[in-house]
Residue frames as qw, qx, qy, qz and C-alpha x, y, z in Angstrom:
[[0.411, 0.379, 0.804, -0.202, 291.82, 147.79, -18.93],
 [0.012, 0.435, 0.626, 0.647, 290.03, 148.13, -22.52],
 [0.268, -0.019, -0.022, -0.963, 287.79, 151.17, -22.90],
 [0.393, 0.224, 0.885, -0.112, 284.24, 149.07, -22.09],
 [0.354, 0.661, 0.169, -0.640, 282.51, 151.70, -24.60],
 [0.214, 0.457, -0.708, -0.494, 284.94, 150.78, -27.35],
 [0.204, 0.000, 0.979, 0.020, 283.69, 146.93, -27.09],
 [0.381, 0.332, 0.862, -0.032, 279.89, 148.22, -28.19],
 [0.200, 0.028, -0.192, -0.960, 277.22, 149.64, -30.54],
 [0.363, 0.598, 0.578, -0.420, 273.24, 149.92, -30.61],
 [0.112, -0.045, -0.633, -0.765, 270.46, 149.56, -32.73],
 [0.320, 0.204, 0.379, -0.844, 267.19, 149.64, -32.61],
 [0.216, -0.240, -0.800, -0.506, 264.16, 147.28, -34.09],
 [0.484, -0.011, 0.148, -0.862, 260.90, 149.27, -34.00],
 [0.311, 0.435, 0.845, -0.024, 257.16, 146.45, -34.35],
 [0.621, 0.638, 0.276, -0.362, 255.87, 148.39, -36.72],
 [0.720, 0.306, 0.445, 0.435, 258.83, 147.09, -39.54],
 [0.347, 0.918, -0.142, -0.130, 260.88, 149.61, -41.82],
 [0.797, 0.529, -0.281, 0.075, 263.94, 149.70, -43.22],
 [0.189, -0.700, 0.483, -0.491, 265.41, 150.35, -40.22],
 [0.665, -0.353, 0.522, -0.400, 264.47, 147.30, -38.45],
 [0.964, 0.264, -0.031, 0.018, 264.85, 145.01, -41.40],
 [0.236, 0.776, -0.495, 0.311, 268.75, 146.69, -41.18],
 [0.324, -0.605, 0.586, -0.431, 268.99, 144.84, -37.74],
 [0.937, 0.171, 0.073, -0.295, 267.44, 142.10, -38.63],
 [0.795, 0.518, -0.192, 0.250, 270.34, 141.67, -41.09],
 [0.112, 0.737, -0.505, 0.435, 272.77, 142.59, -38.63],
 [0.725, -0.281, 0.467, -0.422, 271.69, 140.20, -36.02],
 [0.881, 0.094, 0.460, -0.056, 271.48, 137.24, -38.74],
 [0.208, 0.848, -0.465, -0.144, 274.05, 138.34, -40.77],
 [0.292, -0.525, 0.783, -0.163, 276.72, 136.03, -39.08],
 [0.597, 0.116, 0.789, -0.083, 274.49, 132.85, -39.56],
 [0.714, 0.673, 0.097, -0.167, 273.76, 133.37, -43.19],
 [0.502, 0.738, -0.450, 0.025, 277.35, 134.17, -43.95],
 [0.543, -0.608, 0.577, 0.049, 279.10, 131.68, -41.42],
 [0.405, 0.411, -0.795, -0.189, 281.48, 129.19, -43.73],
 [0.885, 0.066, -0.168, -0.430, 280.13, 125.78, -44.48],
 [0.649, 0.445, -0.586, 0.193, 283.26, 124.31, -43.84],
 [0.264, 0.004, -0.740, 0.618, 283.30, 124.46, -39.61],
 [0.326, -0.694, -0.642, 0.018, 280.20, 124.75, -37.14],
 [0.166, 0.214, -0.115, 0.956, 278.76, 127.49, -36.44],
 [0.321, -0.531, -0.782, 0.051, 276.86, 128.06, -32.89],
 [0.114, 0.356, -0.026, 0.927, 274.68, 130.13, -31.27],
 [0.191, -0.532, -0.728, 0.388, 273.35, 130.66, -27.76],
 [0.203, -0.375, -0.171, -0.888, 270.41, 132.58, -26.63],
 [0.282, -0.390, -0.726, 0.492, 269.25, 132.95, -23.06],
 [0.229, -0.575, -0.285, -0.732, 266.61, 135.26, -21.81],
 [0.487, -0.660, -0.502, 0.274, 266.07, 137.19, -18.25],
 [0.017, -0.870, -0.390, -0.301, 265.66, 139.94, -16.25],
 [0.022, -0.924, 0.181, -0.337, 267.14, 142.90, -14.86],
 [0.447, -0.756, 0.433, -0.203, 268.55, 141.00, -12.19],
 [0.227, 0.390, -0.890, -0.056, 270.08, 138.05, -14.23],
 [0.559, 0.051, 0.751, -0.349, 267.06, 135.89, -13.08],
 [0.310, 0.148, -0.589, -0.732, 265.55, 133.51, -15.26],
 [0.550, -0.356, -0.743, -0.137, 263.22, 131.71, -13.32],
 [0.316, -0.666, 0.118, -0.665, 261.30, 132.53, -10.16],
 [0.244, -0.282, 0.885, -0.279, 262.21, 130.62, -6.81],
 [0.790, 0.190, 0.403, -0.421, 258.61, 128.63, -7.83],
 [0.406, -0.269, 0.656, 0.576, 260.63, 128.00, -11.34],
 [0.372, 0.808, 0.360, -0.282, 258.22, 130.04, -13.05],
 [0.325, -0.450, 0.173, 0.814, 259.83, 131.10, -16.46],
 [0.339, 0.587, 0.512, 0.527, 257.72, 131.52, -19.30],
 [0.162, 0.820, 0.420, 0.353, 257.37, 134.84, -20.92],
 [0.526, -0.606, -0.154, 0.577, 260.02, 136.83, -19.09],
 [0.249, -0.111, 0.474, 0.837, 260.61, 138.17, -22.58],
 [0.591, 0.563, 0.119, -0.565, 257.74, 140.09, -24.37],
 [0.811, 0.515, 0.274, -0.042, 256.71, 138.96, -28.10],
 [0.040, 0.925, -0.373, -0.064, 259.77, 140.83, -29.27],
 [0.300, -0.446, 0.843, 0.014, 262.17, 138.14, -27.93],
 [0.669, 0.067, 0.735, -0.085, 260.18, 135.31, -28.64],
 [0.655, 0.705, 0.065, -0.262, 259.81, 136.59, -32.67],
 [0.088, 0.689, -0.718, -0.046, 264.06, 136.82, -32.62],
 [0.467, -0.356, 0.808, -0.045, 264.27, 133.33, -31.33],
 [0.724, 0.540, 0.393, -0.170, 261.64, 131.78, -34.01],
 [0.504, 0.823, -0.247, -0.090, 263.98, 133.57, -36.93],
 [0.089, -0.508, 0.856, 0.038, 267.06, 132.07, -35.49],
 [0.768, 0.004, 0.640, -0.032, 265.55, 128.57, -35.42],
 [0.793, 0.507, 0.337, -0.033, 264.79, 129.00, -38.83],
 [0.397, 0.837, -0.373, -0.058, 268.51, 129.79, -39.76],
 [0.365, -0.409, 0.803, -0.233, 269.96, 127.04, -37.96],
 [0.596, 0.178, -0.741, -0.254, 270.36, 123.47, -38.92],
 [0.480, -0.399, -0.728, 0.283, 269.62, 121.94, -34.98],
 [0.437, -0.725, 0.112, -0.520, 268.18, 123.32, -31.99],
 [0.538, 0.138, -0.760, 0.337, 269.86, 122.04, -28.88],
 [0.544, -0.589, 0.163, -0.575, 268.13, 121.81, -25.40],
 [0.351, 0.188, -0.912, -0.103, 268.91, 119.93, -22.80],
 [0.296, -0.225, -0.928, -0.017, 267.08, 117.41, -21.07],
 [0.159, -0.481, -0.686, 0.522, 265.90, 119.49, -18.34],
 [0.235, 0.208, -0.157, -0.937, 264.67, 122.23, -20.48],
 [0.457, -0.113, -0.633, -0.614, 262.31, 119.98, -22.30],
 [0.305, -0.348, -0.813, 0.355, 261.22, 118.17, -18.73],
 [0.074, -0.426, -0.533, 0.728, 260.33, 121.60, -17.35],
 [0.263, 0.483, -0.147, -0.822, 258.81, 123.42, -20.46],
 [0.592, 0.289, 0.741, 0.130, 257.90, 120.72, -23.12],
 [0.274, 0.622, -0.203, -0.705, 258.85, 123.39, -25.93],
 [0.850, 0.306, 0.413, -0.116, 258.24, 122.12, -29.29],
 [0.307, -0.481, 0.581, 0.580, 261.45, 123.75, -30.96],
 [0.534, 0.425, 0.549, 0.483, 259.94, 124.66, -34.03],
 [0.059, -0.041, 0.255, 0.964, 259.68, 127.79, -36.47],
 [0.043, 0.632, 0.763, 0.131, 255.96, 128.48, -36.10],
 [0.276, -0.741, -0.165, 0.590, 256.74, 132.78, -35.63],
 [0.190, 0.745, -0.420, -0.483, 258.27, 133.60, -39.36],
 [0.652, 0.577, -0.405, -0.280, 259.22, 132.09, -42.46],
 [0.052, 0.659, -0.744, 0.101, 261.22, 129.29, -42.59],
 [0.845, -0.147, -0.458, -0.232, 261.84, 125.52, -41.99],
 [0.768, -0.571, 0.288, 0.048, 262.21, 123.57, -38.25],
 [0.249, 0.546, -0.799, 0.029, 265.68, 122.43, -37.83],
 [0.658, -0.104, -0.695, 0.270, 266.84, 119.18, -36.68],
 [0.534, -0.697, 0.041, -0.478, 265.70, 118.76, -32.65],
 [0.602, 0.351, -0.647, 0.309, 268.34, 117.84, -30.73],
 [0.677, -0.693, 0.004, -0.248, 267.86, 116.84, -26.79],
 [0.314, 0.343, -0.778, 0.422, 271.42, 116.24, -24.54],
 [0.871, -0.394, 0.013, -0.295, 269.50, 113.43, -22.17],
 [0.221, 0.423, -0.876, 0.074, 273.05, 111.65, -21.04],
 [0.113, -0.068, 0.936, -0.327, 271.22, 109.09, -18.80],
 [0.166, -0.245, -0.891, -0.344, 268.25, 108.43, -20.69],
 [0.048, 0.230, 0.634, -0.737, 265.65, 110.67, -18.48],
 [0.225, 0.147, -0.370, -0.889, 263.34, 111.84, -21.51],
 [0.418, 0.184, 0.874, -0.167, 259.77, 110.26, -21.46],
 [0.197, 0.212, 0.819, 0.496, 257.60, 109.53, -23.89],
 [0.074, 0.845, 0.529, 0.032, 255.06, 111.89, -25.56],
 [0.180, -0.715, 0.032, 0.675, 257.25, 115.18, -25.57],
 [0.622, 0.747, 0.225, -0.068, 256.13, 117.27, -28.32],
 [0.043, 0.765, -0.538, -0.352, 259.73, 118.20, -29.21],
 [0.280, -0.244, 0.904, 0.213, 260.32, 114.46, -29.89],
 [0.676, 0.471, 0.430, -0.369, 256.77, 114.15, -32.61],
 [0.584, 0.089, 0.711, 0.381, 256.66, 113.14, -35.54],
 [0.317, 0.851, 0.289, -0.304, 255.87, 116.19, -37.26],
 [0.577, 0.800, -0.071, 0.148, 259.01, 116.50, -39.73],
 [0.066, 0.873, -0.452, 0.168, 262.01, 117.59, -38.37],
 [0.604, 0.182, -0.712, 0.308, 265.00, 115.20, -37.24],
 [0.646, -0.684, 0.233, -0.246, 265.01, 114.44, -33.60],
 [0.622, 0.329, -0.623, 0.342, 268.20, 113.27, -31.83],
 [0.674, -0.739, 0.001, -0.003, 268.74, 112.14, -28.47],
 [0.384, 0.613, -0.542, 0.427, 272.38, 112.64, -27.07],
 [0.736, -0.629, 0.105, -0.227, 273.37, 110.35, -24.62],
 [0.200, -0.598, 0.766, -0.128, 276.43, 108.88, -22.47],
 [0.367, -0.064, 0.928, 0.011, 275.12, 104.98, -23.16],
 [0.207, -0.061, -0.663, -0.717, 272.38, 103.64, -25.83],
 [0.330, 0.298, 0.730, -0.519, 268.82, 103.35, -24.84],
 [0.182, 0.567, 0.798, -0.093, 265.23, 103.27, -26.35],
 [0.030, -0.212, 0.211, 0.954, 264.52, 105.97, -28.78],
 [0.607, 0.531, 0.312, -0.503, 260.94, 107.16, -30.05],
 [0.698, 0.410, 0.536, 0.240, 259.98, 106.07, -33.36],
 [0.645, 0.628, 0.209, 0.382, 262.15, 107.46, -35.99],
 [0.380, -0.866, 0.263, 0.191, 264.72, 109.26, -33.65],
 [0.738, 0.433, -0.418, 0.304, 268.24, 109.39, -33.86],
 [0.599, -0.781, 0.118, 0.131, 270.74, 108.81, -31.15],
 [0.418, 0.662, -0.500, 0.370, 274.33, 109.71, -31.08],
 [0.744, -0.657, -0.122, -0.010, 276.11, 108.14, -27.99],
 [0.228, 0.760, -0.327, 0.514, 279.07, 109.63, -26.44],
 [0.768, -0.480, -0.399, 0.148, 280.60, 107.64, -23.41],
 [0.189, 0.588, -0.285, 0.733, 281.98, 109.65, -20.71],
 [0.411, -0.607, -0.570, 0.371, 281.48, 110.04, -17.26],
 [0.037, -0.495, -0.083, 0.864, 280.12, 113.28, -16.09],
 [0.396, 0.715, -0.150, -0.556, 279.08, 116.03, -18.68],
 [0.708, 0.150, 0.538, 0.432, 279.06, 115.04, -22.12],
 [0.106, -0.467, 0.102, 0.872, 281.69, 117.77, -23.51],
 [0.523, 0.729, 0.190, -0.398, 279.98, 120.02, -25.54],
 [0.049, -0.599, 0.599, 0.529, 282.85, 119.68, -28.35],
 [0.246, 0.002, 0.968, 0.044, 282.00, 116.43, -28.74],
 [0.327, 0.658, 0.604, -0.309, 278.23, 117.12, -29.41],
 [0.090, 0.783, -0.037, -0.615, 279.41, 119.73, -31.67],
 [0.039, 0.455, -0.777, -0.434, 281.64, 118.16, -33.53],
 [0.403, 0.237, 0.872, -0.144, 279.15, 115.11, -33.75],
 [0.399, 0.744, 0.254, -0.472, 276.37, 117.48, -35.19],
 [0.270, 0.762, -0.361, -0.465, 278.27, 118.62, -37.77],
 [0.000, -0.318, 0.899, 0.300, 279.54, 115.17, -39.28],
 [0.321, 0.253, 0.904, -0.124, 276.20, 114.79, -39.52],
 [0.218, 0.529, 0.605, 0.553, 275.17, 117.49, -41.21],
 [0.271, -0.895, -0.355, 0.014, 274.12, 120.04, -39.00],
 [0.452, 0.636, 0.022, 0.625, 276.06, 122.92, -39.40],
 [0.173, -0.556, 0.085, -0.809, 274.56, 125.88, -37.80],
 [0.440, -0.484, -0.747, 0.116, 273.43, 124.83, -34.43],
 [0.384, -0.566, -0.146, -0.715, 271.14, 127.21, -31.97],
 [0.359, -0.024, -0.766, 0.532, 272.02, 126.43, -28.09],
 [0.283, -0.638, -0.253, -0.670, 268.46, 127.43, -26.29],
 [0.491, -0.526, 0.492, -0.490, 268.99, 125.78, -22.93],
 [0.392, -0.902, -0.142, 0.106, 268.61, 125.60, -20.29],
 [0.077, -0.973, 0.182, -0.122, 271.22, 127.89, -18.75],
 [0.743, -0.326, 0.547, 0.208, 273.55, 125.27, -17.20],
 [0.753, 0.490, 0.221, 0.380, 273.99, 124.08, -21.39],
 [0.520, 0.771, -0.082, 0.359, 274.52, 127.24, -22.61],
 [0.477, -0.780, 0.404, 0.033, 276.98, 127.79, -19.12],
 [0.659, -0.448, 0.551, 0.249, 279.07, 124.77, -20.41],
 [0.733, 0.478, 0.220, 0.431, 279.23, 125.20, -24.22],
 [0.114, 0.952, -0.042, 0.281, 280.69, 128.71, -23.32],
 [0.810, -0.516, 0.278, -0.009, 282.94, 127.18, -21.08],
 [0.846, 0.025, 0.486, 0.217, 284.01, 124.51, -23.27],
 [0.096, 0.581, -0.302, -0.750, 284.46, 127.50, -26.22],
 [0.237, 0.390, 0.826, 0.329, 281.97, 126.23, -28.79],
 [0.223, 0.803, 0.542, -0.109, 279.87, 129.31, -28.79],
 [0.422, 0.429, 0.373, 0.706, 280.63, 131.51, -31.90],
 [0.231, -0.299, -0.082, -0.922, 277.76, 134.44, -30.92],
 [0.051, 0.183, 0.691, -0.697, 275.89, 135.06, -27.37],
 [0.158, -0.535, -0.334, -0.760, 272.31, 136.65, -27.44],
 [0.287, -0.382, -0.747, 0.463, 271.19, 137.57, -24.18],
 [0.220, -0.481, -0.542, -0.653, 267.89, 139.16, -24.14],
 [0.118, -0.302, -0.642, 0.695, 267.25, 141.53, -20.80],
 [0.222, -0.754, -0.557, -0.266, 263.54, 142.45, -19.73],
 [0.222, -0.551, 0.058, -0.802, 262.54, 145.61, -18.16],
 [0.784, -0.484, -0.325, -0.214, 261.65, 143.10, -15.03],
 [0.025, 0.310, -0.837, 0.451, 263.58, 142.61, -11.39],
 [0.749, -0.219, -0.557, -0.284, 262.29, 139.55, -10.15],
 [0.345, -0.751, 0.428, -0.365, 264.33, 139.70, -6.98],
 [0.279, -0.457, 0.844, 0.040, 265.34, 136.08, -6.55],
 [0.870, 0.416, 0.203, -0.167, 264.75, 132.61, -7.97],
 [0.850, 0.031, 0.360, 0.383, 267.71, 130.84, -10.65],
 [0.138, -0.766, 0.307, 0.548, 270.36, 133.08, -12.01],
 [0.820, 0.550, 0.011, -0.162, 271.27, 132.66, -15.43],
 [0.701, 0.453, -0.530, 0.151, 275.07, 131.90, -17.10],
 [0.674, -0.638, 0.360, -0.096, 277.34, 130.22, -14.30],
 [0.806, 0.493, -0.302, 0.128, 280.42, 129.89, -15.97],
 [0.805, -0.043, -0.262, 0.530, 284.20, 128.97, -14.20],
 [0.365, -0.861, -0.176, 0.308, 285.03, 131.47, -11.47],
 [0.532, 0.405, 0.055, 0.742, 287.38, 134.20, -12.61],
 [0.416, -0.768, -0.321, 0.366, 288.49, 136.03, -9.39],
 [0.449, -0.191, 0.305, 0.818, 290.45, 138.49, -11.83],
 [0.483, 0.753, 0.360, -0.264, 288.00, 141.07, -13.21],
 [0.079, 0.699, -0.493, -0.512, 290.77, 142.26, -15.80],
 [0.239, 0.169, -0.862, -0.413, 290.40, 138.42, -17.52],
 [0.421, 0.372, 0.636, -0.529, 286.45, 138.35, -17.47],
 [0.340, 0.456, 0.687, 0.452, 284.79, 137.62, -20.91],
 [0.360, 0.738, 0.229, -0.523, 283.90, 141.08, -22.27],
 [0.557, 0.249, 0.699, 0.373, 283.13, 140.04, -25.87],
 [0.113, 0.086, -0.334, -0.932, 282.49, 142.92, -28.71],
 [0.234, 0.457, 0.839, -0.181, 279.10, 143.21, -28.46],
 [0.026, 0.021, -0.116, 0.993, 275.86, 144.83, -29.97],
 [0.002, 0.089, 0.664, -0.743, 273.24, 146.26, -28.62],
 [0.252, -0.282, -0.645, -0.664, 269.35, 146.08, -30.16],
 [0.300, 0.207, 0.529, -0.766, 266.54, 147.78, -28.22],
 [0.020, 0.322, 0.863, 0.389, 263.54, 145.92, -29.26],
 [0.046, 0.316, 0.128, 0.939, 260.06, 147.88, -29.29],
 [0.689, -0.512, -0.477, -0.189, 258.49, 146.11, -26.39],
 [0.358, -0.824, 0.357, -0.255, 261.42, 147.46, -23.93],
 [0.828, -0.416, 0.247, 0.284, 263.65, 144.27, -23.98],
 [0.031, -0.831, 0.452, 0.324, 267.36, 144.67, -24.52],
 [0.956, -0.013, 0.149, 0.251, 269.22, 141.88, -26.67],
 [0.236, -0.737, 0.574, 0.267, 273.39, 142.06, -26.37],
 [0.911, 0.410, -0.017, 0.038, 274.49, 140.30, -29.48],
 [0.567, -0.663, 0.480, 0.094, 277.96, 139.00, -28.02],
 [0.719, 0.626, -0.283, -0.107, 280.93, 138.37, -30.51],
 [0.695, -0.493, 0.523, 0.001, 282.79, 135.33, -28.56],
 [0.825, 0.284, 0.188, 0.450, 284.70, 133.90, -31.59],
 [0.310, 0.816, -0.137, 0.468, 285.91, 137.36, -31.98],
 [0.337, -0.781, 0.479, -0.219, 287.43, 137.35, -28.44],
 [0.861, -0.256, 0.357, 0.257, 288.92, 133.70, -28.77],
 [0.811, 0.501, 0.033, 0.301, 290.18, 134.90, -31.79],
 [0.434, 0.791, -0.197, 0.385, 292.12, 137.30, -29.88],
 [0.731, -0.454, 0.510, -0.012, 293.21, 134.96, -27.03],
 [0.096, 0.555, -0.826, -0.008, 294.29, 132.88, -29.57],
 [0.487, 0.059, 0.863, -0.119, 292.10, 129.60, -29.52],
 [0.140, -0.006, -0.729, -0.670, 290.20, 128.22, -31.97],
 [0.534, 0.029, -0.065, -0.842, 286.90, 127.90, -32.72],
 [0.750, 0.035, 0.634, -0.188, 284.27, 124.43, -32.58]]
């Protein structure tokens, strides 16, 4: 079995800003600045606590992350051409998936709604600039000045597809925020380039677990991706997970 030490390193981004912390910055968003224009390039980012909860049995999750997390996620939007959520993220949270935390412009807002469940008035889906897309298994009714992309299938609708969609539209860079279940089946499916998973100083003790990817009763071929490690200066942890680098050395390609 691989040394698990060899696989990371740590860094450290202080809130009161220096050169230090801009360093990480640039290490963190590196990757998405330099990814080639020529294939899609995604990134997930999930947030919870000590015990791999992200929601409480009541499905309490806001703010499991301190300001810290929520400042990272704002910069990524604004390096990314889409945000992706699906359906049930925006049902339970009505985020507005913009850049309103740092510099920068909203991407394109992308919802995966295969069966048309989205109602009207979610602020992700306003008219306030950015594209909105719905993603769905059949056409339906779309707010004023949406787009839809439709993708028949039964079941899921594979994340490749969606990927590969995006991008022949323009959307490059895409940003996978949720829910968990998503980012469970673009990792799955191997579309995600670079993890972020962002652990609080919290144990919540029970309540909804977070990735739930394809059993793998073999702990010797378990995903342990080159990772590193950024202690933010509110006490959460984020693991910046290099999963193109391990397909590249399985051997698969990339979305």
């Amino acid at each position: 079995m691989p040394d698990p030490d060899s696989h990371a390193s740590f860094g450290k981004i202080n809130p009161d800003g220096d050169h230090g912390q801009e360093n990480e910055r640039d290490a963190l968003l590196g990757p998405l600045r330099s990814a080639p224009r020529g294939r899609a390039f995604v990134v997930a980012q999930l947030g919870q606590s000590l015990d791999g909860r992200i929601a409480t049995v009541s499905g309490e999750s806001r703010y499991i992350n301190g300001r810290d997390a929520l400042d990272h996620l704002h910069r990524i939007r604004a390096h990314v051409d889409a945000v992706v959520v699906g359906v049930g993220t925006v049902l339970a949270d009505d985020p507005q998936l913009t850049v309103r935390r740092c510099a920068g412009a909203s991407p394109a807002r992308v919802v995966i709604d295969p069966d048309g469940r989205l109602p009207a008035g979610m602020r992700c889906m306003g008219q306030d600039g950015p594209r909105r897309i719905l993603v769905r298994r059949r056409a339906g009714p779309t707010p004023p000045g949406a787009e839809e992309i439709v993708i028949p299938c039964e079941g899921p609708i594979p994340p490749r597809q969606i990927v590969d969609a995006l991008f022949s539209r323009g959307l490059g860079r895409m940003l996978i925020e949720g829910g968990a279940r998503t980012i469970s089946h673009f990792i799955d499916s191997g579309c995600v380039d670079r993890l972020h998973v962002l652990v609080a100083p919290l144990i919540i003790g029970s309540g909804r677990t977070g990735l739930e990817l394809r059993p793998e009763p073999d702990l010797t071929r378990a995903l342990r991706p080159p990772a590193r490690v950024h202690l933010f200066g509110d006490g959460d942890v984020l693991f910046d997970c290099d999963l193109a680098a391990l397909r590249s050395v399985a051997g698969e390609g990339g979305p």
